[in-house]
C-alpha positions in Angstrom: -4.3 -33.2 8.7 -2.5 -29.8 8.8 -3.6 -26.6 6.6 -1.4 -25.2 4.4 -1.1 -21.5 2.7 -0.1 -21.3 -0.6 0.6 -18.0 -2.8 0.6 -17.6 -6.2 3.4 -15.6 -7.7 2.1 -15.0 -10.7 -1.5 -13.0 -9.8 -0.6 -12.7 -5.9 -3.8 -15.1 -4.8 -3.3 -16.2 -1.4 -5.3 -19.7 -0.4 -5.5 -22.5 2.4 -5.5 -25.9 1.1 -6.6 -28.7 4.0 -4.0 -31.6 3.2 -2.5 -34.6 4.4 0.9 -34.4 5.5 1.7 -37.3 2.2 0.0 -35.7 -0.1 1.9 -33.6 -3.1 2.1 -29.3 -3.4 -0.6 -28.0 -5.2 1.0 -26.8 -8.1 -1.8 -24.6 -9.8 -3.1 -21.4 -8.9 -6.8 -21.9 -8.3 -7.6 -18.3 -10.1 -5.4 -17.6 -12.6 -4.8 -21.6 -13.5 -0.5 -21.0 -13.6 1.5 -23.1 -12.3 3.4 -20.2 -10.1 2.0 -22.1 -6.5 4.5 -22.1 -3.9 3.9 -23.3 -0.4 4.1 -20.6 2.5 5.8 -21.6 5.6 3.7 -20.3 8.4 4.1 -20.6 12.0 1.4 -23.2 12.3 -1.4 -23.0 15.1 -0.6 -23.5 19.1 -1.8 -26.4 21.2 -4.9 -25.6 23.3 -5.5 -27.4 26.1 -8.8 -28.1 27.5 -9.7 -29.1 31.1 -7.7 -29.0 34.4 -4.5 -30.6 35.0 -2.6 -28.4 32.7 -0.9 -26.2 34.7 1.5 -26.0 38.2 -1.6 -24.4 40.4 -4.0 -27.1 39.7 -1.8 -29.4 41.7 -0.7 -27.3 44.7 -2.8 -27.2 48.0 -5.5 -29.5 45.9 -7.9 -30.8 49.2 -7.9 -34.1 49.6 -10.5 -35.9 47.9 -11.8 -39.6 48.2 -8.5 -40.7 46.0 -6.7 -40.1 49.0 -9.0 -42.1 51.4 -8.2 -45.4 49.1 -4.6 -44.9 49.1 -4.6 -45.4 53.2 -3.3 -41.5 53.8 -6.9 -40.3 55.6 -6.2 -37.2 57.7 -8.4 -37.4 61.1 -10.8 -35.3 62.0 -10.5 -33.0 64.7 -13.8 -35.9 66.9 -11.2 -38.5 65.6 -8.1 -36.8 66.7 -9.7 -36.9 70.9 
């Protein structure tokens, strides 16, 4: 559920209301009790993302790990390789 700001035009109170995205505009100011509430378009929050995999380094020159031994493509080892 997203966080809206709302201002009042009548007393200038600013406020955050935690809504769901169905739910109707508050209509009332909070302080003054007028029914001057207007919804503030805002430029919302950015994604965060947590963990590895996220970016275009933390796939190049990754050593190989034992996913790659059960997908058939083992490298040899330099005893193997003699």
């Amino acid at each position: 559920m997203p966080t809206y700001e709302y201002l009042c035009h009548n007393c200038g109170y600013t406020f955050e209301k935690f809504q769901n995205i169905s739910e109707e505009p508050v209509k009332t100011c909070p302080k003054c009790g007028q029914n001057e509430v207007h919804r503030l378009i805002s430029g919302g929050s950015g994604v965060i993302f947590k963990g590895t995999g996220f970016y275009k380094t933390d796939y190049a020159n990754k050593p190989k790990t034992d996913e790659t031994l059960k997908t058939g493509t083992k490298s040899k080892t330099s005893s193997e390789k003699t």
